[in-house]
Residue, then its C-alpha position, 0 to 999 in steps of 0.5 A: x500500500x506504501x508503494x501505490x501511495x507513493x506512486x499516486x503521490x509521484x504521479x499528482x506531483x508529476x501532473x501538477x509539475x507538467x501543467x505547463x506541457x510542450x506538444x509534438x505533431x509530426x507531419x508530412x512536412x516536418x515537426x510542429x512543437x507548440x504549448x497550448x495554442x502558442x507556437x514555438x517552433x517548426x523543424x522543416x524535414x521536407x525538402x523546400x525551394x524558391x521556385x526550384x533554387x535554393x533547395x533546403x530541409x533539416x532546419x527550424x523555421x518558423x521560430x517564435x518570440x514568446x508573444x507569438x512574432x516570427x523570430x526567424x527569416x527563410x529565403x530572404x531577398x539579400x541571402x536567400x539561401x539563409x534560412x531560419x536556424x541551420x547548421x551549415x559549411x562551405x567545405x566538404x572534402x573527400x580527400x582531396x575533392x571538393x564535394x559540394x557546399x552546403x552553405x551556400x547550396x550548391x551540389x547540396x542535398x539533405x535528406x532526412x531519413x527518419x524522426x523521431x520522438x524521444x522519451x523524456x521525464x520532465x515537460x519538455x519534447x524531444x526529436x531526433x533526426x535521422x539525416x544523410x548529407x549527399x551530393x551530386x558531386x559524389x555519385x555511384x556506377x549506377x548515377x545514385x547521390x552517394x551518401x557523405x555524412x550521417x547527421x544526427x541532430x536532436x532538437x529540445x523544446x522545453x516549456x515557458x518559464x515566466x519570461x523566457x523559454x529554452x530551446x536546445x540543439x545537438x548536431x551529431x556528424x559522422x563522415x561515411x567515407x574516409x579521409x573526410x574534412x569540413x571548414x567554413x568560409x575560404x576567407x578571414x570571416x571563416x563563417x560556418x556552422x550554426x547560424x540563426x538568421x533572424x528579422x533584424x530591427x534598427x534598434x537591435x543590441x549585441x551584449x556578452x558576457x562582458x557586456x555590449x558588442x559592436x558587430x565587426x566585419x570580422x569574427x570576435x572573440x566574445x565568450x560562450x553566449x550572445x544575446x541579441x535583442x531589441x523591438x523583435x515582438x509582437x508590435x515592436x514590443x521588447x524581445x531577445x534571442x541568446x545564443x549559448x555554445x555548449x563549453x564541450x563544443x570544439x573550439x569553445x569559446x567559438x568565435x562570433x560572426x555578428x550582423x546588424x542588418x541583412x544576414x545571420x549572426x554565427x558561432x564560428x566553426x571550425x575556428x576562422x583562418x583554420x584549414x578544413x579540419x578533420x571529420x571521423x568517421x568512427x567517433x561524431x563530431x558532436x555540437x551543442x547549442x542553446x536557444x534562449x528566447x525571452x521577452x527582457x533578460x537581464x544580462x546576469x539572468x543570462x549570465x546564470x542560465x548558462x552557467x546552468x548549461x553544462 
């Protein structure tokens, strides 16, 4: 009887706990998460063009402010290839052949194999996508996309707490061939990598751990999260996206590429200037990232939510 009790008693606790509850819905075109009737998100996993050009899946568009205003830009007019949150690079080798470049899309093919819900024991919702990286470049005898790398990234949407909302990403690449590299940019910006593009106001501010940034042409050193905020929200009202990178990331502290208008802001890797950097095909090449979305934090409330990040 003690222990019936004590499970009825865990379960009210748990009810109780998940009052507030993220929801999945997996559809044809991808993975829909929301909290009651508030949307928090789209994963795209079919594939999507503009007009044919630019073919993309396997990234998050739309992301939504807490007030319920798209966070997040897809095919805008300056870089259309940009597109909402996406984890992307320029160089792919096989050994010594360039094989595609999924930044910019060109010779480039995600297919999401499989998605899947994971089991969880809190409030939050978890997917794991299943992704092979192809190319046209990179074909069998019979003119088949060989696959390149198999991606694993799993997405984290966890429920609102009072001003603010947690959403986590974990990319997971393994090479499929041997002797596999990957790099950013062939220039001083080296951009590469994980890459929120979204809706830039005029009054858009930078801040670090350190305090204000002023975005440069080049990358900067600026710590392990970046916040960005301004009259992002519903109506112009105030709203903020922090970007958090995992301290077990390569590289970590990654460099950061920062844009006040037209184009996407960029925690670097590999590290700038860095020649493309070898991609295992026995061991992942894990990346992990935070996406802090909230209606006015303090810089130390964000200074505190990524000390809890480990």
């Amino acid at each position: 009887m003690k222990t019936l009790t004590t499970l009825l008693l865990s379960l009210l606790i748990l009810t109780v706990a998940c009052s507030q509850q993220v929801q999945l819905d997996i559809q044809p075109e991808g993975v829909l998460f929301s909290e009651n009737s508030d949307t928090i998100l789209f994963y795209q996993t079919a594939e999507k063009s503009q007009n044919g050009a630019y073919p993309r899946a396997n990234y998050i568009h739309p992301l939504h402010t807490l007030d319920g205003a798209i966070l997040t830009e897809d095919f805008p007019k300056d870089h259309p290839h940009h597109r909402g949150i996406f984890w992307a690079w320029h160089q792919l080798y096989v050994g010594d052949q360039r094989i595609g470049d999924g930044w910019e899309i060109k010779d480039f093919q995600w297919e999401v194999q499989t998605v899947k819900e994971l089991s969880r024991k809190d409030c939050a919702k978890s997917i794991q996508a299943t992704v092979v990286w192809k190319s046209s470049l990179w074909i069998d005898n019979a003119g088949n996309n060989n696959p390149l790398v198999l991606e694993k990234t799993t997405i984290t949407a966890h429920p609102l707490e009072d001003h603010y909302r947690r959403v986590d990403v974990t990319i997971s690449i393994l090479a499929l061939e041997p002797d596999m590299r990957i790099g950013g940019s062939e220039d001083a910006k080296g951009y590469g990598g994980f890459s929120p593009r979204i809706r830039l106001t005029d009054d858009v501010a930078f801040s670090g751990p350190d305090g204000l940034v002023e975005p440069e042409n080049l990358p900067i050193e600026a710590g392990g999260w970046m916040d960005i905020s301004g009259s992002l929200g519903k109506g112009g009202s105030l709203a903020g996206l922090t970007i958090m990178s995992h301290p077990s990331n390569p590289d970590y502290p990654n460099p950061w590429i920062l844009r006040a208008k037209s184009s996407m802001q960029n925690a670097v890797f590999p590290h700038p200037g860095s020649e493309a950097v070898p991609l295992s095909d026995t061991e992942p090449t894990v990346l992990r990232y935070r996406l802090v979305i909230h209606s006015g934090l303090e810089m130390e409330e964000i200074a505190e939510l990524n000390s809890l990040y480990q």
